[in-house]
FIBALO-358749 format. One record per atom (N, C-alpha, C): residue in three letters; x, y, z. Coordinates in pm, whole numbers, padded with zeros to 5 digits, always signed. Atoms other than C-alpha are relative to their C-alpha. Layout:
ALAXYZ ...
% end
This chain:
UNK-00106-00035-00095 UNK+12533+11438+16599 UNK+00135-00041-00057 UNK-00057+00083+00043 UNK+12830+11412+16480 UNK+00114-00094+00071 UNK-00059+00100-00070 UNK+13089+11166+16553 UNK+00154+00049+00103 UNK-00114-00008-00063 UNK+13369+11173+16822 UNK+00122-00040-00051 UNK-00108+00107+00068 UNK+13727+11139+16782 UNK+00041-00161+00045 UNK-00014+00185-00086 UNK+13720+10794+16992 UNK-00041-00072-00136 UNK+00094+00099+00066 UNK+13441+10660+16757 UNK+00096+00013-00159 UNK-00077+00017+00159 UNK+13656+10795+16432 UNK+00135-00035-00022 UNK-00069+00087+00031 UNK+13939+10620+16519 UNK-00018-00149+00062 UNK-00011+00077+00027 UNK+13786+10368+16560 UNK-00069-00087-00137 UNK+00055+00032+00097 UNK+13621+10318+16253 UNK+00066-00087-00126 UNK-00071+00065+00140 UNK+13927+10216+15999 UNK+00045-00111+00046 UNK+00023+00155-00022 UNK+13994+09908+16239 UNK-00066-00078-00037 UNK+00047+00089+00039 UNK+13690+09796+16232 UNK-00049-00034-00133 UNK-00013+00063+00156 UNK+13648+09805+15845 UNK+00102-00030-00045 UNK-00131+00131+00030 UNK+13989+09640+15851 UNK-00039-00151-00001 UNK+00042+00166-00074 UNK+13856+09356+16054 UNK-00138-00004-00089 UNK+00090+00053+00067 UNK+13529+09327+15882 UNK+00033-00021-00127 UNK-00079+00073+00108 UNK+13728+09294+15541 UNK+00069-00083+00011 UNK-00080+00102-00021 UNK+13924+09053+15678 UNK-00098-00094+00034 UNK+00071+00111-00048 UNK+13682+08849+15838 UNK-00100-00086-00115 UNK+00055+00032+00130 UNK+13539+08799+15457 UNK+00020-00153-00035 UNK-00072+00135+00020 UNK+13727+08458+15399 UNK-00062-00114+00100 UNK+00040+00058-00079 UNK+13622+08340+15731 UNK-00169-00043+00006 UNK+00162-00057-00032 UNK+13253+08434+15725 UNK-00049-00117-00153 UNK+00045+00114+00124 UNK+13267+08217+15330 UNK+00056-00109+00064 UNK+00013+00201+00006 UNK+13365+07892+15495 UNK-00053-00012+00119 UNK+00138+00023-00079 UNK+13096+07968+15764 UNK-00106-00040-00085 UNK+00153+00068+00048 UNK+12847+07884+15526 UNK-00003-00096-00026 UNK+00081+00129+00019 UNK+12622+07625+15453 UNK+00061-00026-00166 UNK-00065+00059+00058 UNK+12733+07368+15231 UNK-00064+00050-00169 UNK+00061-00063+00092 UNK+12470+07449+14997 UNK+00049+00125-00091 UNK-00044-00109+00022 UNK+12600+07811+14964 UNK+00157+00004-00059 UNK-00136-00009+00010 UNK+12954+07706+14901 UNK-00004-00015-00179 UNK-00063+00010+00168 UNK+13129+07747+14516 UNK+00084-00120+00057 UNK-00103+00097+00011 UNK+13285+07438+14376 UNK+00114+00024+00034 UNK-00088-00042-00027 UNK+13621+07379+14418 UNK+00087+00126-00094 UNK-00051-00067+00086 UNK+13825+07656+14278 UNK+00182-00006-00082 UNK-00141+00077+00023 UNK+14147+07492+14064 UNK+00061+00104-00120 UNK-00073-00135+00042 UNK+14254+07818+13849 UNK+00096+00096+00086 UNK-00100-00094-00049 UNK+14506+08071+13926 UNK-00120+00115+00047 UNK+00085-00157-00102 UNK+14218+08347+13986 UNK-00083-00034+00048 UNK+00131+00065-00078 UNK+13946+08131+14111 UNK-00023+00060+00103 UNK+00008-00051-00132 UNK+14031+08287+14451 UNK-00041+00121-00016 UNK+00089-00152+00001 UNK+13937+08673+14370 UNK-00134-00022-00052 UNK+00169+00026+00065 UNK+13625+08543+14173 UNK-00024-00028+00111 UNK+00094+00011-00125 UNK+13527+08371+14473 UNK-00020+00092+00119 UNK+00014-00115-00117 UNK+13636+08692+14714 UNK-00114+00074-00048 UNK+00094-00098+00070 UNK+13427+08899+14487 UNK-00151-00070+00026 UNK+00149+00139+00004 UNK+13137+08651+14493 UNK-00063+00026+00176 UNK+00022+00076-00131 UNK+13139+08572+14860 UNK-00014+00171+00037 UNK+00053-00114+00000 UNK+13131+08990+14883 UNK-00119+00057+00023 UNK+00062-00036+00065 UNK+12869+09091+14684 UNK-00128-00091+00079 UNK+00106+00086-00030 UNK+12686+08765+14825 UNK-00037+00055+00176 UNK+00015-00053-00120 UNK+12701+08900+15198 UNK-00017+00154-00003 UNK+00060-00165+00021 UNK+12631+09284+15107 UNK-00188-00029-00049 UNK+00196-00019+00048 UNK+12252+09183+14920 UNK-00031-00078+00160 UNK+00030+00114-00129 UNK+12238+08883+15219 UNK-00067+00084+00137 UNK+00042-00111-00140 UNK+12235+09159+15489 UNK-00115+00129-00038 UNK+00109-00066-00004 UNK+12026+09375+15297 UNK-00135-00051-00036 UNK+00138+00109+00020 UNK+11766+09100+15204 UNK-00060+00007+00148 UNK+00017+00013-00118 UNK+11750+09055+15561 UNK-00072+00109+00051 UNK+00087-00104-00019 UNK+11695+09413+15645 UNK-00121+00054-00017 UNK+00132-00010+00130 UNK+11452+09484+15359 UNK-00105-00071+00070 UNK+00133+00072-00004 UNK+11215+09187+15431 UNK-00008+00042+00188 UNK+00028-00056-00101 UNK+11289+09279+15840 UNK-00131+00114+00007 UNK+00055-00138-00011 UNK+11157+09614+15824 UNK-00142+00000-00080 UNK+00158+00067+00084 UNK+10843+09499+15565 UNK-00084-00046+00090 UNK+00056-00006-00073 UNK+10764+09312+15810 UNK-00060+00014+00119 UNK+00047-00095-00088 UNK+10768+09526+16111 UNK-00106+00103-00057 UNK+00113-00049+00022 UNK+10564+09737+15920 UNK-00123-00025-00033 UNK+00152+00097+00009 UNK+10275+09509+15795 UNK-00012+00011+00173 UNK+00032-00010-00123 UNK+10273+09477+16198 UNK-00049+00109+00045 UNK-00015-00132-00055 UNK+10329+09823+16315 UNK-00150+00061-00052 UNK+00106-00078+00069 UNK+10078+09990+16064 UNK-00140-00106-00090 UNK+00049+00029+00092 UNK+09831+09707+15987 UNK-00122+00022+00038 UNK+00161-00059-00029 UNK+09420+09724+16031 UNK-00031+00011+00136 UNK+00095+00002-00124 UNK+09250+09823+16350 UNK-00095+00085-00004 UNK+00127-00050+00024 UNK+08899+09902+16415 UNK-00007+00164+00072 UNK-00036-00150-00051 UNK+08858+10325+16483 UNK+00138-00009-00019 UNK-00164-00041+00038 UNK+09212+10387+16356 UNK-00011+00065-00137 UNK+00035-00089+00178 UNK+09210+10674+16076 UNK+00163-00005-00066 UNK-00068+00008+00096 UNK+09449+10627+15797 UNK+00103+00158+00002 UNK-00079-00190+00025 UNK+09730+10944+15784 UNK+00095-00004-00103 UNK-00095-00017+00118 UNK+09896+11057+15487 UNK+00120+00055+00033 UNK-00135-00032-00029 UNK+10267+11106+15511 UNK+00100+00017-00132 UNK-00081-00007+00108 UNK+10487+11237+15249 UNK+00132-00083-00019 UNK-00138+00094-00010 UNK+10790+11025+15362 UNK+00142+00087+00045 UNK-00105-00072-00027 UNK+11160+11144+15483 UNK+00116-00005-00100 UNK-00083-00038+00097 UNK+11367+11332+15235 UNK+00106-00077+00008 UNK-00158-00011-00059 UNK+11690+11279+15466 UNK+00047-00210-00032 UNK-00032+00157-00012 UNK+11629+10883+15463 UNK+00015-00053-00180 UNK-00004+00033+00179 UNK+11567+10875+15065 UNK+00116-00007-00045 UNK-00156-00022+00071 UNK+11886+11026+14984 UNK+00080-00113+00085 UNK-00042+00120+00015 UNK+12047+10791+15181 UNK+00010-00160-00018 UNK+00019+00076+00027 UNK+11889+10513+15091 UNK+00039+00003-00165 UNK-00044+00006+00155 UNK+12015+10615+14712 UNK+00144+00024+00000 UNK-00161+00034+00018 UNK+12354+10697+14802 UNK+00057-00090+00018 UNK-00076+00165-00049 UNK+12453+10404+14986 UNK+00016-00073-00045 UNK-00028+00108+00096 UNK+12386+10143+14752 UNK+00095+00049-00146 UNK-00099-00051+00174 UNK+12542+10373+14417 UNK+00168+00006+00077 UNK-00168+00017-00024 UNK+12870+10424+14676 UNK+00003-00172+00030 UNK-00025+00154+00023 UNK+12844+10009+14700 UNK+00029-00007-00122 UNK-00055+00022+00114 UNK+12838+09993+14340 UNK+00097+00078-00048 UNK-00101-00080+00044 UNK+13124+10229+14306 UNK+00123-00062+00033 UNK-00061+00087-00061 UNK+13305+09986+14534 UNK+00101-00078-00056 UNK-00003+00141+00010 UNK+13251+09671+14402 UNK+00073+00001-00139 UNK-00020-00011+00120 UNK+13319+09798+14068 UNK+00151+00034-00015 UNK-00119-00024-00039 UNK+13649+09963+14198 UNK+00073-00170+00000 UNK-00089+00122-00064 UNK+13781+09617+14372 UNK-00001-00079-00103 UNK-00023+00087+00099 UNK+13685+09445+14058 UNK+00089+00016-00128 UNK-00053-00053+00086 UNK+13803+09632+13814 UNK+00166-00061-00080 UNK-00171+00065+00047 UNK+14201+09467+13806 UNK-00025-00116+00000 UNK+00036+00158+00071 UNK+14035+09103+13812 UNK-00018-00028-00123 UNK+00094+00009+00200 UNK+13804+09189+13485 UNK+00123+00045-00029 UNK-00080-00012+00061 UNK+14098+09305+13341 UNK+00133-00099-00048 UNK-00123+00101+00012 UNK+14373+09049+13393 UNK-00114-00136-00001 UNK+00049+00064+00049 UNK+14132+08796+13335 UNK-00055-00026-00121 UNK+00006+00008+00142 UNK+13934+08908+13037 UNK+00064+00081-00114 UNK-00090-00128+00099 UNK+14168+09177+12871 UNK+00144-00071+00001 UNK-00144+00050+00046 UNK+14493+09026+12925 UNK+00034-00136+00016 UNK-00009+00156+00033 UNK+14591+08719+12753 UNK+00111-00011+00064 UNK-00146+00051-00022 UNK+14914+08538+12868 UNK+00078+00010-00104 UNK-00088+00013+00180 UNK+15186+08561+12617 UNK+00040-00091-00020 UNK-00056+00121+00017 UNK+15342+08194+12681 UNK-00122-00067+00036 UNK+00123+00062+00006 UNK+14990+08110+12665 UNK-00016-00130-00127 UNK+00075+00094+00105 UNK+14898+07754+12453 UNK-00115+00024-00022 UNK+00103+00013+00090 UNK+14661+07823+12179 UNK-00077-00135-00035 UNK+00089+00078+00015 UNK+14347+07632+12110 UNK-00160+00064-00062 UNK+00120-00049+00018 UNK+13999+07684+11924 UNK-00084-00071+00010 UNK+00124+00062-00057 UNK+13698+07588+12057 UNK-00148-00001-00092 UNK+00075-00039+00092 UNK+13400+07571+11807 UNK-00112-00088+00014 UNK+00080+00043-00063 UNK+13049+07489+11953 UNK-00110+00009-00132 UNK+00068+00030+00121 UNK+12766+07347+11755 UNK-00097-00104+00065 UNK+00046+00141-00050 UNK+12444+07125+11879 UNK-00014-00127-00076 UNK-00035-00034-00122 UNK+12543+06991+12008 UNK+00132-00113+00100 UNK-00122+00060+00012 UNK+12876+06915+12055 UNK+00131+00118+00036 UNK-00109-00070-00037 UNK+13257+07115+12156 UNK+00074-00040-00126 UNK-00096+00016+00047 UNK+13502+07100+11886 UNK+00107+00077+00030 UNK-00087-00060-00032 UNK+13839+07174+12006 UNK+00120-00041-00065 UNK-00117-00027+00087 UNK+14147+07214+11758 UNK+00132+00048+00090 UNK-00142-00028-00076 UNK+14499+07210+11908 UNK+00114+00011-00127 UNK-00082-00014+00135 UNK+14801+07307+11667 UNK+00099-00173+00055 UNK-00057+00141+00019 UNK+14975+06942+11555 UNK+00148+00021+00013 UNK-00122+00035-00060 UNK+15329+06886+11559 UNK+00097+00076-00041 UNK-00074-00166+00048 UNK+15425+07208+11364 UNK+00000+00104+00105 UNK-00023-00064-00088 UNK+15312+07386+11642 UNK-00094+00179-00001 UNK+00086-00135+00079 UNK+15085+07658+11433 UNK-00121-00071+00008 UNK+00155+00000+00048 UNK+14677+07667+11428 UNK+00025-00007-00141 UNK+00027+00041+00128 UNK+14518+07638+11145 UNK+00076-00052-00159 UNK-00134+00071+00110 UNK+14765+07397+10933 UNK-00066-00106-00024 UNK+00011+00118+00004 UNK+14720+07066+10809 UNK-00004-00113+00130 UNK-00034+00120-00142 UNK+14865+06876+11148 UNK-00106+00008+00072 UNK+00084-00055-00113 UNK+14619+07060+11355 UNK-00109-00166+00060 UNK+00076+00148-00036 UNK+14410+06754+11577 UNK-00097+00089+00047 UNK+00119-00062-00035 UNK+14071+06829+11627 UNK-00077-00109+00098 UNK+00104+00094-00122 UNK+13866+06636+11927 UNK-00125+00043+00008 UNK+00131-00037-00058 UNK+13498+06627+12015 UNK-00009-00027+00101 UNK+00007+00046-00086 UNK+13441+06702+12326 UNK+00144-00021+00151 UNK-00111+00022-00126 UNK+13784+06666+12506 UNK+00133+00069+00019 UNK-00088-00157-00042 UNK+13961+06960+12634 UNK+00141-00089+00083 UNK-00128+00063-00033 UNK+14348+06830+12727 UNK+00095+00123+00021 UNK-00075-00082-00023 UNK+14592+07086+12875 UNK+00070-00053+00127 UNK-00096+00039-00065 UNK+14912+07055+13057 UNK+00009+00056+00130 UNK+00045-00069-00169 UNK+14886+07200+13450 UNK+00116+00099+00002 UNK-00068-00098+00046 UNK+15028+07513+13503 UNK+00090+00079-00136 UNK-00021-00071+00149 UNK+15055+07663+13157 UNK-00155+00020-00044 UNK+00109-00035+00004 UNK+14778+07883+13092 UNK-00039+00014-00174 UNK+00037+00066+00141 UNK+14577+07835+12771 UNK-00111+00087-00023 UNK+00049-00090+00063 UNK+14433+08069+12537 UNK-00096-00093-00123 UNK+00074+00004+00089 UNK+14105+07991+12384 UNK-00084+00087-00095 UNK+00029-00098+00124 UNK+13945+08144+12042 UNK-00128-00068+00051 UNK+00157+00092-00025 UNK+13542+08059+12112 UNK-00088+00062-00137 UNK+00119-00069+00079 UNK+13310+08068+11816 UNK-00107-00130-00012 UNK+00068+00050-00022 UNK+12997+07905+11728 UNK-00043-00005-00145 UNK+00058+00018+00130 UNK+12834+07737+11416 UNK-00148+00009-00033 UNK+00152-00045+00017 UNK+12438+07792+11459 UNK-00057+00048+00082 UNK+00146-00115-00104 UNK+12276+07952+11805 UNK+00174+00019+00122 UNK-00105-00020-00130 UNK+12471+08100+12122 UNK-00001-00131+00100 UNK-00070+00103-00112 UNK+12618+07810+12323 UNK+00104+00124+00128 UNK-00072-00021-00129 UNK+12791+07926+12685 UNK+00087-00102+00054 UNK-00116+00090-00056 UNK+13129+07770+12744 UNK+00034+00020+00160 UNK-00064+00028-00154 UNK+13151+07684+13115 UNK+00056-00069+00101 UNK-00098+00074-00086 UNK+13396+07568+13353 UNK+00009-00012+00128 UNK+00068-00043-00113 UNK+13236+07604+13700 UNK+00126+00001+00092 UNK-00168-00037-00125 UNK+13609+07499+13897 UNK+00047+00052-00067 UNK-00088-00068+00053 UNK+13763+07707+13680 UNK-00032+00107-00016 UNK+00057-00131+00012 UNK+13516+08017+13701 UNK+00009+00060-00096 UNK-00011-00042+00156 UNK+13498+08026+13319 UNK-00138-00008-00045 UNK+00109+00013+00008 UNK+13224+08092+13199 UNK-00058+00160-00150 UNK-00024-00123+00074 UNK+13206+08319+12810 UNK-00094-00043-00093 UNK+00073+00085+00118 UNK+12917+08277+12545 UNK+00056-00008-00107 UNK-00060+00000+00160 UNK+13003+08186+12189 UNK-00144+00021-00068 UNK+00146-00046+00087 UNK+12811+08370+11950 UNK+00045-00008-00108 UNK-00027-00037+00156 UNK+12795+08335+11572 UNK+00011+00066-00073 UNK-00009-00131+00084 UNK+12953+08531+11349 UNK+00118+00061+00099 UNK-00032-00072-00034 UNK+13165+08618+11603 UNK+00168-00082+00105 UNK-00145+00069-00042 UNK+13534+08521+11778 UNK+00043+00083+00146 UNK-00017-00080-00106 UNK+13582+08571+12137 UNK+00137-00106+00060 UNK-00100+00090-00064 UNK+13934+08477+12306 UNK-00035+00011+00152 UNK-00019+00036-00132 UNK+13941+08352+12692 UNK+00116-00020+00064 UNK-00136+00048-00062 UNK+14220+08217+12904 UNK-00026-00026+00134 UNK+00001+00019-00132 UNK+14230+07988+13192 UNK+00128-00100+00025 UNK-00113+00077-00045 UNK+14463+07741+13383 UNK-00022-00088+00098 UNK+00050+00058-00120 UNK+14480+07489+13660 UNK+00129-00063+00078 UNK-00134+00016-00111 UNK+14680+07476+13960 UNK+00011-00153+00021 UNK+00005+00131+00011 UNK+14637+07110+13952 UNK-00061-00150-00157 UNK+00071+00128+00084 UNK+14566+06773+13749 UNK-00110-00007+00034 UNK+00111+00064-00004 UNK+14242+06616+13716 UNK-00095-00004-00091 UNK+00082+00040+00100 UNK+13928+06534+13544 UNK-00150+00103+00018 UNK+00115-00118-00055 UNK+13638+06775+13532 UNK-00154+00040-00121 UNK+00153+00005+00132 UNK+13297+06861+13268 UNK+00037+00144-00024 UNK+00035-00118+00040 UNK+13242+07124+13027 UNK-00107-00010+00020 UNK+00150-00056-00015 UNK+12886+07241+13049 UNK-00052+00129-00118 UNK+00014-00065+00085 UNK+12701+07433+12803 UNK-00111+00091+00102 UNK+00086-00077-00070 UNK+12528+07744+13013 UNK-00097+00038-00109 UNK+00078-00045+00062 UNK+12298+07849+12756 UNK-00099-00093-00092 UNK+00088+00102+00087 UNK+11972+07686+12647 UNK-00049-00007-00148 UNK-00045-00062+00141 UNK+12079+07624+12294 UNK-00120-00124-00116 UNK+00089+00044+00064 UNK+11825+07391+12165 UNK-00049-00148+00074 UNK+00039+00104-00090 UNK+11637+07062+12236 UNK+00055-00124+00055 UNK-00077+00117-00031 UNK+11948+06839+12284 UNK+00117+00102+00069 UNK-00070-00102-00086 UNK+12089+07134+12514 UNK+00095-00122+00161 UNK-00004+00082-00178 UNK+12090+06854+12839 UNK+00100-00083-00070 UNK-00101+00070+00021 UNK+12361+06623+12668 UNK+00117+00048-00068 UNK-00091-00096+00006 UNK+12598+06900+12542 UNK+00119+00008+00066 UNK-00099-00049-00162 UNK+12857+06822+12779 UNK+00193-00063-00073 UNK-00151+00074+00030 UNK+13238+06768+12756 UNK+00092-00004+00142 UNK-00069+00052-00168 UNK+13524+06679+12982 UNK+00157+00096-00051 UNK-00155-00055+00020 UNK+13854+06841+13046 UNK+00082-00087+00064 UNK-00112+00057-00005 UNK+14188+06687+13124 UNK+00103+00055+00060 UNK-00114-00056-00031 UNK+14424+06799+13314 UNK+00115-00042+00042 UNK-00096+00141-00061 UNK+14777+06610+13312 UNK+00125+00118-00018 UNK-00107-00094+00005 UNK+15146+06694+13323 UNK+00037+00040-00135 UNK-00056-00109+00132 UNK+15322+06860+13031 UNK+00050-00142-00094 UNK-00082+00160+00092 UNK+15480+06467+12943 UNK-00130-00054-00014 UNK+00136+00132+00056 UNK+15125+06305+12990 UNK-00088+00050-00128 UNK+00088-00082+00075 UNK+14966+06611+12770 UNK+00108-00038-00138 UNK-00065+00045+00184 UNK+15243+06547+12458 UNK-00010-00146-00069 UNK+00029+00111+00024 UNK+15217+06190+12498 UNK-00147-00030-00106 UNK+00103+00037+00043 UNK+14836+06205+12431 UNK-00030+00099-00121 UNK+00038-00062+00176 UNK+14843+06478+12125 UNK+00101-00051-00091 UNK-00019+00132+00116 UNK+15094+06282+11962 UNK-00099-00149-00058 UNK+00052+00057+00031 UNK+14926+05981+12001 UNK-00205+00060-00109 UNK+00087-00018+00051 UNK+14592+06189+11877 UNK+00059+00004-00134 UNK-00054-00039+00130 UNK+14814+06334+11574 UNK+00039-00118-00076 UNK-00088+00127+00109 UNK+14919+05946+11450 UNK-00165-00079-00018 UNK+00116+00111+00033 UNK+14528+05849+11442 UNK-00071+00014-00108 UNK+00011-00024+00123 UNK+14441+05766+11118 UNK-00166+00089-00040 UNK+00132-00121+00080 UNK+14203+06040+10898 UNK-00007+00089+00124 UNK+00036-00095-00093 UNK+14308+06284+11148 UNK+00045+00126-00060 UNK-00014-00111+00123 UNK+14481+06526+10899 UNK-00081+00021-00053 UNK+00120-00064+00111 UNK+14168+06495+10646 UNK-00066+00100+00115 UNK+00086-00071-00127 UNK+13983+06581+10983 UNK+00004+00123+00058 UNK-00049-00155-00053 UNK+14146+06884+11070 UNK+00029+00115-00147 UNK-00024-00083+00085 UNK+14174+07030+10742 UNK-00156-00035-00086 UNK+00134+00004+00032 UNK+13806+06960+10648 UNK-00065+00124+00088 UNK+00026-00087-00123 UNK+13742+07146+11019 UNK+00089+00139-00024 UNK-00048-00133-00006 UNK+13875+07475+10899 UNK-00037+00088+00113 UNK+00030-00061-00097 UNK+13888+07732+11172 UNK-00058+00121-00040 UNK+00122-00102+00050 UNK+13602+07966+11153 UNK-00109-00055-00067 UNK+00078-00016+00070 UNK+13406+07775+10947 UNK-00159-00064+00114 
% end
């Protein structure tokens, strides 16, 4: 039947209001269900997208196993009851195949300008840094007091990611023997490093503080202590502490032994 004009205006309200009520409906959930905090500049569309995607399967999980098991009920053994063959309904097929491909046409739409300004476009007053994973360990190279990668000055750390708060920071990720996964869970970073191979990132943080790298990928049998820490201070506490790295002795041999790439 089809629809009235009452019912078809009211239809773009209420998928106003049910897109809106998106935000609300993620800090209805259980604690369990909740993402860390999110301390990046895009953290918030990752988590819209997330909290989405997570209430579109949610409602059809629901449905799905509903309707399963109304039917185990509906249609299950009784004694004298003959079995009838049914070819099934065309009309319900097709939309049970459109509906979900126009969801993924959606989701893919709304995402589309995140993935892009996240992993396609770098910052241009972005601070450089290379990250170079190995078990099982982070090596991260910052340019020294010249101000250029791969130079002599360059300070290399194990393990301890240091960046200044608000100034977003462009990392090079490669890897020296199996795929390691650089991840940043409040920072919704999360890119593998594969060998042989050079992938740039870029994140940031709307605030100071202290936080873990994590290695997502099970990269061998000392995978579980893989871990590093990040840093996040002001722009005076962050020069303070790569000077003081750049005056600690055998830190030049150190960084020019640590060639980038190798």
């Amino acid at each position: 039947m089809a629809a009235t004009p009452r019912r078809r205006a009211l239809r773009t309200p209420l998928l106003v209001l049910a897109l809106a009520a998106f935000p609300a409906l993620a800090r209805a959930l259980p604690i369990w269900l909740k993402l860390p905090e999110g301390v990046s500049s895009y953290s918030g569309r990752v988590d819209g997208l997330f909290y989405l995607i997570l209430w579109i399967t949610g409602i059809v999980f629901v449905i799905v196993e509903g309707l399963l098991l109304f039917f185990l009920f509906r249609y299950r053994f009784r004694e004298g009851r003959r079995a009838l063959y049914t070819h099934g309904n065309n009309r319900v097929e097709v939309v049970w195949t459109i509906v979900p491909a126009v969801i993924c046409v959606v989701l893919a739409l709304l995402s589309r300008r995140s993935w892009a300004e996240i992993k396609q476009q770098m910052p241009k007053d972005a601070m450089p840094i290379e990250i170079t994973a190995e078990q099982f360990a982070w090596n991260i190279r910052y340019a020294g007091p010249d101000g250029k990668l791969g130079t002599a000055d360059d300070v290399v750390t194990l393990n301890q990611l240091h960046f200044p708060v608000g100034r977003p920071v462009v990392a090079t990720l490669r890897s020296k023997d199996v795929i390691h996964s650089f991840f940043l869970p409040e920072f919704r970073v999360k890119q593998d490093a594969v060998p042989g191979m050079s992938t740039r990132i870029w994140f940031d943080s709307m605030r100071v503080g202290h936080w873990e790298i994590a290695c997502a990928e099970l990269c061998g049998l000392g995978h579980y202590r893989m871990k590093g820490f990040v840093t996040v201070e002001t722009p005076e506490e962050y020069e303070k502490w790569l000077a003081e790295q750049a005056a600690q002795p055998g830190q030049a041999a150190s960084a020019a032994q640590e060639k980038p790439g190798s």
